[in-house]
C-alpha positions in Angstrom: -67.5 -17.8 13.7 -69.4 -20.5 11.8 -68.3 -24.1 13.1 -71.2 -25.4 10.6 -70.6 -29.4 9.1 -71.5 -32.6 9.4 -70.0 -34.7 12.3 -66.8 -35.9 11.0 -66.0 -39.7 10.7 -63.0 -41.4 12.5 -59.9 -42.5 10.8 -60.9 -45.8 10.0 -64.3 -44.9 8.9 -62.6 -43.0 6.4 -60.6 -45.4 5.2 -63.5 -48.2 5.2 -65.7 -45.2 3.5 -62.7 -43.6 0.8 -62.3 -47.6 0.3 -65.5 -48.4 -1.2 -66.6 -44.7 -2.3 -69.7 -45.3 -0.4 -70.4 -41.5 1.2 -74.2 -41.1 0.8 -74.8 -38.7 -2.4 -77.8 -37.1 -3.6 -78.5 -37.7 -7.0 -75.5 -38.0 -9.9 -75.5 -34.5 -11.0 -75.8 -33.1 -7.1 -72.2 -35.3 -7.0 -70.8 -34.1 -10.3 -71.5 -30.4 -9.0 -69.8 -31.2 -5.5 -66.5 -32.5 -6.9 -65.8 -30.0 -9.4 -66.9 -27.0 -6.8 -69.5 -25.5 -9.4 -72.1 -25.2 -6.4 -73.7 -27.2 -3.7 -72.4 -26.8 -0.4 -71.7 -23.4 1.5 -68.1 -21.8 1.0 -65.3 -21.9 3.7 -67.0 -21.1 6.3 -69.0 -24.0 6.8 -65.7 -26.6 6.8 -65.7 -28.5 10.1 -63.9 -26.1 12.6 -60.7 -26.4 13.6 -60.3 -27.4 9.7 -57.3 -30.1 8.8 -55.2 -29.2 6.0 -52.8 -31.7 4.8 -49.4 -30.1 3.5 -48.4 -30.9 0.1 -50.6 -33.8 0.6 -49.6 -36.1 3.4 -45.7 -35.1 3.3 -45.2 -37.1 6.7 -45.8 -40.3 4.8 -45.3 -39.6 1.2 -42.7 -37.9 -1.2 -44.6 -34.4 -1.3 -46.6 -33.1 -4.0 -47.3 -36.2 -5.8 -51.1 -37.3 -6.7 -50.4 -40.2 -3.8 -49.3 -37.7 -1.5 -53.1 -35.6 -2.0 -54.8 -38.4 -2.6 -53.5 -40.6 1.0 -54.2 -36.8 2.7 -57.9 -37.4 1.2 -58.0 -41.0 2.3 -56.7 -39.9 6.0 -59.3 -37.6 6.7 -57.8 -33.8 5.2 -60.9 -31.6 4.9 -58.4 -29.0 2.6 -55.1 -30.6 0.4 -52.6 -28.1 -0.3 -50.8 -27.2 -3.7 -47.6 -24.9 -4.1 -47.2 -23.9 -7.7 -44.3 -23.0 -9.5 -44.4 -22.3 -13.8 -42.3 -24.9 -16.3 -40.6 -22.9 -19.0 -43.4 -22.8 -21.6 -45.8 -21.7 -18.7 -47.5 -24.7 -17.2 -48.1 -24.8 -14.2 -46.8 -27.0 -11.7 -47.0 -28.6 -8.0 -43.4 -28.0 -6.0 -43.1 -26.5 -3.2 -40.2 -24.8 -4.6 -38.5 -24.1 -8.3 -35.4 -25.8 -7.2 -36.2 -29.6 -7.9 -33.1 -31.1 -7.3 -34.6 -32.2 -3.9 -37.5 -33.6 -5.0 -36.5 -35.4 -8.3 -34.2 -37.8 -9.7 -33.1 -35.2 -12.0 -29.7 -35.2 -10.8 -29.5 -38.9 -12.3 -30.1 -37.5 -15.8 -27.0 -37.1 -17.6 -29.2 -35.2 -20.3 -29.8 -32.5 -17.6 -26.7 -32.3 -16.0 -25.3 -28.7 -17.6 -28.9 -27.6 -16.3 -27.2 -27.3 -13.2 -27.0 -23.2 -12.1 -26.8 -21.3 -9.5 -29.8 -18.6 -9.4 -30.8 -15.8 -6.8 -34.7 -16.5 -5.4 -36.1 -13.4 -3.9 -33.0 -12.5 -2.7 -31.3 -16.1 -1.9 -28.7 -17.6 -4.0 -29.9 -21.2 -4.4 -27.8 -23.7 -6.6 -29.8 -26.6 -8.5 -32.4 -27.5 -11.3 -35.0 -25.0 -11.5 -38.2 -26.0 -12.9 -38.1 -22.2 -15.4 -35.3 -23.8 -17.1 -37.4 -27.0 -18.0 -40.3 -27.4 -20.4 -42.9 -29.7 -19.4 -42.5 -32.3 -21.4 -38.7 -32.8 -20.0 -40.1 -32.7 -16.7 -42.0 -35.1 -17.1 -39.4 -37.3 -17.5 -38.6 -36.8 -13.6 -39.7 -38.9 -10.7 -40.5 -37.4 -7.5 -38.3 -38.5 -4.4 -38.6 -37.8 -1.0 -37.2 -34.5 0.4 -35.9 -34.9 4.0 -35.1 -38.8 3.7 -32.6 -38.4 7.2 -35.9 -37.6 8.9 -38.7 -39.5 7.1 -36.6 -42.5 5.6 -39.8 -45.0 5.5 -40.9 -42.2 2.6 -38.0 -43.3 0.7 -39.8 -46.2 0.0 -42.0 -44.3 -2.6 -39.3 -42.5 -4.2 -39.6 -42.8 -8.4 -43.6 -44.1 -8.4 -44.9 -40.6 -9.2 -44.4 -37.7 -11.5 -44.4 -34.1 -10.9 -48.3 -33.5 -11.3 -49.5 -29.9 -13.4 -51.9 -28.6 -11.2 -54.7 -28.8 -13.8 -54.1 -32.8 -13.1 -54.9 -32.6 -9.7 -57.7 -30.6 -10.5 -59.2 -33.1 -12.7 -57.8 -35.5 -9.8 -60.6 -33.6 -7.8 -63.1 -34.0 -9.6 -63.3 -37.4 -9.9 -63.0 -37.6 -6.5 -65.6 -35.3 -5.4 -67.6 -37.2 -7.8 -66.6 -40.9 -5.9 -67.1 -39.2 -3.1 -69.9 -37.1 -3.4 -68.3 -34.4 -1.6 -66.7 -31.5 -2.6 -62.8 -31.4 -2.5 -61.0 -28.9 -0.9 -57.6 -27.2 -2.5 -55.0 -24.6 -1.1 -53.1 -23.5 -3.4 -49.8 -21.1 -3.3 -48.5 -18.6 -6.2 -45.0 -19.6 -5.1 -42.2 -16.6 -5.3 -44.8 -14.5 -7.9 -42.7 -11.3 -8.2 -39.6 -13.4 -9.6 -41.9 -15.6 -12.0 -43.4 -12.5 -13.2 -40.1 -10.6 -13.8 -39.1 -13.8 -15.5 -42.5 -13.4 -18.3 -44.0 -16.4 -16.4 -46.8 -14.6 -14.4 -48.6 -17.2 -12.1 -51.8 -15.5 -11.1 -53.5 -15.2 -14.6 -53.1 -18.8 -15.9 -53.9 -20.2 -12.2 -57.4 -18.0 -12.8 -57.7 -18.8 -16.3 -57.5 -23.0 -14.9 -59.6 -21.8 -11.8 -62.1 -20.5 -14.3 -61.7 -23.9 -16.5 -63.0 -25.9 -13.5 -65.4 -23.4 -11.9 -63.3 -22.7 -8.9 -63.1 -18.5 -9.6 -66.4 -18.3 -7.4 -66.8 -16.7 -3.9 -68.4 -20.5 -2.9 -65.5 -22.0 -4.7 -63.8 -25.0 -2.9 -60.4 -23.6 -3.1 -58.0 -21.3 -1.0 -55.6 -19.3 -2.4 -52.4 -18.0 -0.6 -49.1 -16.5 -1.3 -46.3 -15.2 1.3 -46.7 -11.8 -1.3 -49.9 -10.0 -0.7 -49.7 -8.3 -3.8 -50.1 -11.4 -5.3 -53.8 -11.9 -3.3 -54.5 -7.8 -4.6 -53.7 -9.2 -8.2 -55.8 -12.5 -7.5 -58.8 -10.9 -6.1 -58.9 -8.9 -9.1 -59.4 -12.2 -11.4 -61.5 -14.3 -9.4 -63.6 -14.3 -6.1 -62.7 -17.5 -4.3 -61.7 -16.8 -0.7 -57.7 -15.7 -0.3 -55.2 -16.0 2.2 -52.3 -14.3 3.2 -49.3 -16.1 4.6 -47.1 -14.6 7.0 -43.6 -15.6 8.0 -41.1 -14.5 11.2 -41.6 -11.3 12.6 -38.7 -9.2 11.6 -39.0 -10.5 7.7 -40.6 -8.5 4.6 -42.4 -10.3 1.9 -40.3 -10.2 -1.2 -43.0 -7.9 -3.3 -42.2 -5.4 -0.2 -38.3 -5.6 -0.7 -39.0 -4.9 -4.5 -41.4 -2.3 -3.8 -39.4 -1.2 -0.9 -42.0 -1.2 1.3 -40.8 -0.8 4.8 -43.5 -2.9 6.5 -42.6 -6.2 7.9 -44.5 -9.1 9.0 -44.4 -7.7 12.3 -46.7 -5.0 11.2 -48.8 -6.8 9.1 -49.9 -9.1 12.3 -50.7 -5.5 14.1 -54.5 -4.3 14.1 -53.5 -2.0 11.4 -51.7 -4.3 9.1 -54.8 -7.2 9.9 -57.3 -4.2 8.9 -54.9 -3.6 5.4 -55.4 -7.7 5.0 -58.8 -8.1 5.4 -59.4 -5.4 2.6 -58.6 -8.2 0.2 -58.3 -11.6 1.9 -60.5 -13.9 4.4 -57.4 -14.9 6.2 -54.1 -15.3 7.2 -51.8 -18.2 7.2 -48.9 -17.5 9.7 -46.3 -19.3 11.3 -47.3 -21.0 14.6 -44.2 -19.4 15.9 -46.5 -15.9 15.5 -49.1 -17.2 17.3 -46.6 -18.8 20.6 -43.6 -18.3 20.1 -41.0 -20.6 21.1 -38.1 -19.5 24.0 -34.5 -20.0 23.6 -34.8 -23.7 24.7 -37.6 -24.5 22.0 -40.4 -24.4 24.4 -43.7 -22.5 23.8 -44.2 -19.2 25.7 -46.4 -16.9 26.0 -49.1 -16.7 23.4 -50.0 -13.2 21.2 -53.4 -11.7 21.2 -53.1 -12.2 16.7 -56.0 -14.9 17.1 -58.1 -12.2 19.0 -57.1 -9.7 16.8 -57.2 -11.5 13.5 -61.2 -12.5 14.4 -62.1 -9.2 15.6 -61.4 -8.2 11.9 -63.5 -11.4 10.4 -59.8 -13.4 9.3 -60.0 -17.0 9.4 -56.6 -18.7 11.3 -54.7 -21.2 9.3 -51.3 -21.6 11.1 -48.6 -23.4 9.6 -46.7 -26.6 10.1 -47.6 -29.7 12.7 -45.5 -32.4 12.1 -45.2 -35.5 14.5 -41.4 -36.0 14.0 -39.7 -34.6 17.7 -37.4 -32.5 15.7 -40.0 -30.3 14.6 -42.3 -30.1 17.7 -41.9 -27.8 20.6 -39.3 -29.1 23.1 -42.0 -30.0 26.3 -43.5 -32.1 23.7 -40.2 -34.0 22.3 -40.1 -38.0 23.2 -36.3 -39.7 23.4 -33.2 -38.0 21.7 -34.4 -39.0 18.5 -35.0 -36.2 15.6 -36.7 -38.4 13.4 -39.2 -40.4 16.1 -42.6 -39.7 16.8 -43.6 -37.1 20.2 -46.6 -36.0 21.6 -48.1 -34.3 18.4 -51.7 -34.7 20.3 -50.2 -32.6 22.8 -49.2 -29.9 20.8 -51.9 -30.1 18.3 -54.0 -29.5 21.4 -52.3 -26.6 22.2 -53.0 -24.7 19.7 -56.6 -25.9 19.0 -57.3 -24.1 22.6 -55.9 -21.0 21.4 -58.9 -20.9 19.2 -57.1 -21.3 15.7 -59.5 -22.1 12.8 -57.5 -24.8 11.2 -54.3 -25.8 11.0 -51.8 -27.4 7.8 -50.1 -30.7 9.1 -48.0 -33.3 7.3 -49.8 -36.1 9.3 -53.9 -35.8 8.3 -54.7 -38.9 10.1 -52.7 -37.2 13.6 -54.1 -33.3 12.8 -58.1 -35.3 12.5 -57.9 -37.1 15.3 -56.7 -34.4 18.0 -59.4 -31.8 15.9 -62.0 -34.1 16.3 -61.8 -33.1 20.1 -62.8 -29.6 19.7 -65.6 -30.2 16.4 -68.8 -28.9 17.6 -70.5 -32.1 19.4 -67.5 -33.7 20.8 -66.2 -32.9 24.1 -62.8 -31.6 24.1 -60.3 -34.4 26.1 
């Protein structure tokens, strides 16, 4: 596949360069139509190869989802920033990575909201909390984001109340005046999060995220966007409102997307990731976005075996890779590349990260930009791999 773009800059060249906004630009207009992803550069094949996604932002050093969560995953060196959506009760549309917010916000310190409080089944899962339907988005705006796994990333507590819960049509206006600073298009990823519930709940995702896509010319096959949902019929739905290149995620083997429990569809992910499922993908879709586990999977001890042929396979039908999560914290990485008895401390995340660059992934989502940069920087066309 295309590995096209420029040589990337180190980590603190981009800081220096995010810094001072001083990436060289064409002329004004040439910068205006690179931030807001109306033309200019090629589509997603020419992002630098293997491309660094930052997850909900930079999650491994701020509260998630926040504008200083993207905007630090900019500053760090993410070619793509990611966006989970979920809808507010009058239909805006919002960045969690989940409905339940009682994780991520102070609102269980609002008396107001307290009888808000419910238990609610989520494809299937019986999840008690404060769910972002039963809000409008005027009250949640009244909510500070907080940290969500504070035993593990307790420095991240630190930022806890200095953002709000961002619509997503803020972060796309938050793009474009960076791509326009920067003179570079930015990159989202963005995720219809549980869409078959929303929609049996009248609060369809897919039409007002293409009606915003449309807003800010991001509906185009060029456009600088990805979107993704663990529901293919979501991406079907998707690719009937707009052409910007589509992702499917995939999840552990012996699980069905919730749109195939509905539908009672008997396939599971297991099939999907078979030549015949990959071929049923790539009908509608550029890619897939599945769990490293899929791609090595980890042995009884938490170390990585063998590795599956579903890169081979995935390119032999012309899907991009985009793996999901690396995170630097030993309690997340495989066990051969845990450090000390500590969860929370820091391993070999190079390591690992190089591991599955060499499998021949095309990019990969990470909580630490500055970490997923630096070991892809190895294997970017021009650089010899360490």
């Amino acid at each position: 596949m295309t590995q096209g773009g420029a040589a990337r800059r180190t980590v603190l060249g981009a800081a220096v360069l995010a810094a001072t906004g001083a990436i060289a630009t064409g002329t004004a207009g040439s910068a205006v139509a690179a931030g807001s992803g109306r033309g200019g550069a090629g589509g997603y094949r020419d992002l630098p190869v293997p491309t660094v996604i930052g997850h909900r932002g930079s999650s491994g050093y701020r509260p998630e989802h926040t504008l200083g969560s993207y905007q630090l995953a900019l500053d760090l060196g993410a070619d793509v920033v990611e966006q989970d959506l979920v809808p507010t009760k009058d239909g805006h549309l919002v960045c969690r990575h989940e409905n339940e917010i009682g994780g991520t916000t102070d609102v269980a310190d609002h008396p107001a909201f307290a009888s808000r409080r419910t238990t609610k089944s989520v494809d299937g899962v019986s999840v008690t909390g404060w769910f972002t339907e039963d809000f409008t988005l005027a009250e949640l705006k009244t909510l500070r984001a907080k940290e969500r796994i504070p035993a593990v990333r307790q420095r991240n507590t630190l930022y806890d109340g200095r953002w709000a819960v961002p619509t997503f049509e803020e972060v796309l206006r938050w793009a474009e005046r960076e791509g326009e600073r920067r003179g570079k298009r930015i990159w989202l990823y963005v995720e219809t999060k549980h869409p078959t519930y929303f929609r049996s709940l009248g609060l369809a995702l897919e039409e007002p995220l293409a009606r915003l896509l449309r807003r800010y010319g991001r509906d185009g096959r060029g456009a600088a966007v990805f979107l993704q949902s663990f529901e293919p019929s979501s991406i079907q739905r998707l690719s009937r409102l707009v052409s910007a290149p589509r992702v499917v995620l995939l999840s552990a083997a012996n699980t069905r997307p919730w749109d195939f429990e509905v539908a009672k569809d008997p396939r599971t992910v297991a099939d999907l990731v078979k030549p015949e499922g990959l071929k049923w993908i790539a009908s509608f879709a550029q890619g897939i976005g599945p769990t490293l586990d899929l791609i090595v999977p980890r042995d009884a001890d938490g170390r990585l075996g063998t590795p599956t042929t579903l890169v081979e396979d995935a390119h032999a039908r012309s899907l991009v890779l985009h793996p999901y999560t690396a995170r630097n914290e030993n309690s997340f990485l495989p066990a051969e590349y845990r450090k000390g008895t500590d969860p929370a401390a820091y391993g070999d995340a190079f390591g690992a990260f190089r591991r599955y660059f060499e499998l021949g992934i095309d990019g990969i989502f990470t909580d630490n930009p500055d970490t997923g940069l630096l070991a892809a920087e190895a294997f970017r066309p021009g650089r010899g791999v360490n």
